[in-house]
KEGU-8560 format. One line per 5 residues: for each residue x, y, z of N, C-alpha, C, O. Coordinates in steps of 0.1 Angstrom, whole numbers, plus 5000, padded with zeros to 4 digits. Layout:
<pts>
X Y Z X Y Z X Y Z X Y Z  ...
</pts>
This chain:
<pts>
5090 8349 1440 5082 8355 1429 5091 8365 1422 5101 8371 1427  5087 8364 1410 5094 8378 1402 5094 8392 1410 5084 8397 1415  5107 8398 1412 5121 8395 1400 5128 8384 1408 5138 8380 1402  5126 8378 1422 5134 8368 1421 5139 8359 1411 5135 8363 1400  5145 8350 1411 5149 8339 1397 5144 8327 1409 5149 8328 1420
5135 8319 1406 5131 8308 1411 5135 8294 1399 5127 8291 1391  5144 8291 1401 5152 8282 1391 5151 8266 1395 5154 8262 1407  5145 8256 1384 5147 8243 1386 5158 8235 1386 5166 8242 1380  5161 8230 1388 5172 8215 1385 5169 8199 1380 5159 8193 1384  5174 8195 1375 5171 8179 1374 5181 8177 1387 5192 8183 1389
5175 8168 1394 5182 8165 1408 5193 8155 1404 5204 8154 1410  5191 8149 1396 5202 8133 1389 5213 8146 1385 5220 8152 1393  5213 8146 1372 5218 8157 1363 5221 8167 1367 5233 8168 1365  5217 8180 1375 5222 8196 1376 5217 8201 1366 5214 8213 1370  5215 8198 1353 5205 8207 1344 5197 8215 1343 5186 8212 1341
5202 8228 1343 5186 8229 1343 5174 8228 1338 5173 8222 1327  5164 8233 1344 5146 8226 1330 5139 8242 1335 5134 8247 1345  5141 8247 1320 5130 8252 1316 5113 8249 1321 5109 8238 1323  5106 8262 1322 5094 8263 1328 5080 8250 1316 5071 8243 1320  5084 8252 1302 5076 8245 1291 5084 8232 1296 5079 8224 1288
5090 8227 1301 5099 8211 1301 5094 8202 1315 5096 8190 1317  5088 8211 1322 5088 8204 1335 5075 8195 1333 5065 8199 1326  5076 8185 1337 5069 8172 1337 5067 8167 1350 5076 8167 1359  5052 8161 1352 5049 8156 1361 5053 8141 1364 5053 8130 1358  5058 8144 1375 5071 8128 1384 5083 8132 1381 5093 8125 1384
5083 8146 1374 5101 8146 1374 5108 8146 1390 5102 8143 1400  5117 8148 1389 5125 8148 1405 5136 8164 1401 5145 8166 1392  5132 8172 1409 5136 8188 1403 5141 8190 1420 5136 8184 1430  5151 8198 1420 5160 8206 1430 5151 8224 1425 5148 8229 1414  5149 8227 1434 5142 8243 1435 5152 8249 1443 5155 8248 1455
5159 8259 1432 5162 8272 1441 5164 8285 1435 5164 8286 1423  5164 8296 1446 5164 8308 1444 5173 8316 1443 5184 8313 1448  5173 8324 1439 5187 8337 1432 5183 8346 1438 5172 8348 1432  5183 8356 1449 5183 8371 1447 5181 8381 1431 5189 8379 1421  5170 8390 1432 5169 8398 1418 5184 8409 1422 5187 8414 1433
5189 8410 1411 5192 8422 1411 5187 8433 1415 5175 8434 1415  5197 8447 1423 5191 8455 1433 5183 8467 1421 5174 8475 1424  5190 8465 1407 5180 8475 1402 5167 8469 1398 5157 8476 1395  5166 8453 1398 5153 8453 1399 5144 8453 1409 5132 8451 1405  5146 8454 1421 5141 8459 1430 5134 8472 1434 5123 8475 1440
5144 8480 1429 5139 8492 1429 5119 8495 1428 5111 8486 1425  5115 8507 1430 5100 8508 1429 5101 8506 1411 5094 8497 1406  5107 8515 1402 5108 8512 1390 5109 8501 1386 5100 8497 1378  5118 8492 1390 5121 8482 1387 5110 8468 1391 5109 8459 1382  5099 8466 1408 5091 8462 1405 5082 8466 1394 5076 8458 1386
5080 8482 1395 5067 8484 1383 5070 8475 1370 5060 8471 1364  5084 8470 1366 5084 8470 1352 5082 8454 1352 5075 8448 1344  5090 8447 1366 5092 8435 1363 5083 8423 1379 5083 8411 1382  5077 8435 1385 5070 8427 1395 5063 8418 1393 5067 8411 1383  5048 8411 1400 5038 8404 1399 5030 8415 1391 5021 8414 1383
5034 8422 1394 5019 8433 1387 5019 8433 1375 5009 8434 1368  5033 8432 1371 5034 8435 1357 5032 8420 1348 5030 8419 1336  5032 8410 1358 5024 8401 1350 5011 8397 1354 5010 8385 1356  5000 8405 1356 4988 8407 1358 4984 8399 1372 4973 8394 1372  4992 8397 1385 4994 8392 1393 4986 8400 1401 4983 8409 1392
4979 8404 1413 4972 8413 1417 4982 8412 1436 4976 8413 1447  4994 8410 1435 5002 8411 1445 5014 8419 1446 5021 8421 1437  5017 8423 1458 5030 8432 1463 5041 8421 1459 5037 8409 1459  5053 8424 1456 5065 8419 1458 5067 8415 1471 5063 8422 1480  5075 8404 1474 5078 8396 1484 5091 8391 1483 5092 8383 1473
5098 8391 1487 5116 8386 1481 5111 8372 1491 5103 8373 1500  5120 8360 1487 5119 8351 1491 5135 8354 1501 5141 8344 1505  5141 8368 1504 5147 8365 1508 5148 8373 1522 5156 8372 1531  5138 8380 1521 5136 8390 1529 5129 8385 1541 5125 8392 1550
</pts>
């Protein structure tokens, strides 16, 4: 979840695909980035967490 980067792939290709591009039966590689530690921060969820996109959830790092 945000601020992670949860990033697609075309699995054929390496491409990546935008969130408006993805299509149903595509064949997509999913992976994750670490956020930046300043977006981590408590500042940094407030600005860029789930909350801030009307999500009603705590941050969760997919890595933690």
């Amino acid at each position: 979840m945000t601020p992670d980067l949860i990033c697609l792939l075309d699995t054929v290709s390496g491409s990546a695909i935008g969130t408006e591009s993805v299509r149903y039966g595509q064949r997509v590689t999913v992976i994750a980035l670490p956020a930046p530690e300043l977006l981590t921060t408590p500042a940094g969820i407030e600005a860029v967490g789930p909350r801030a996109f009307g999500y009603n959830i705590d941050f969760k790092s997919v890595f933690a």
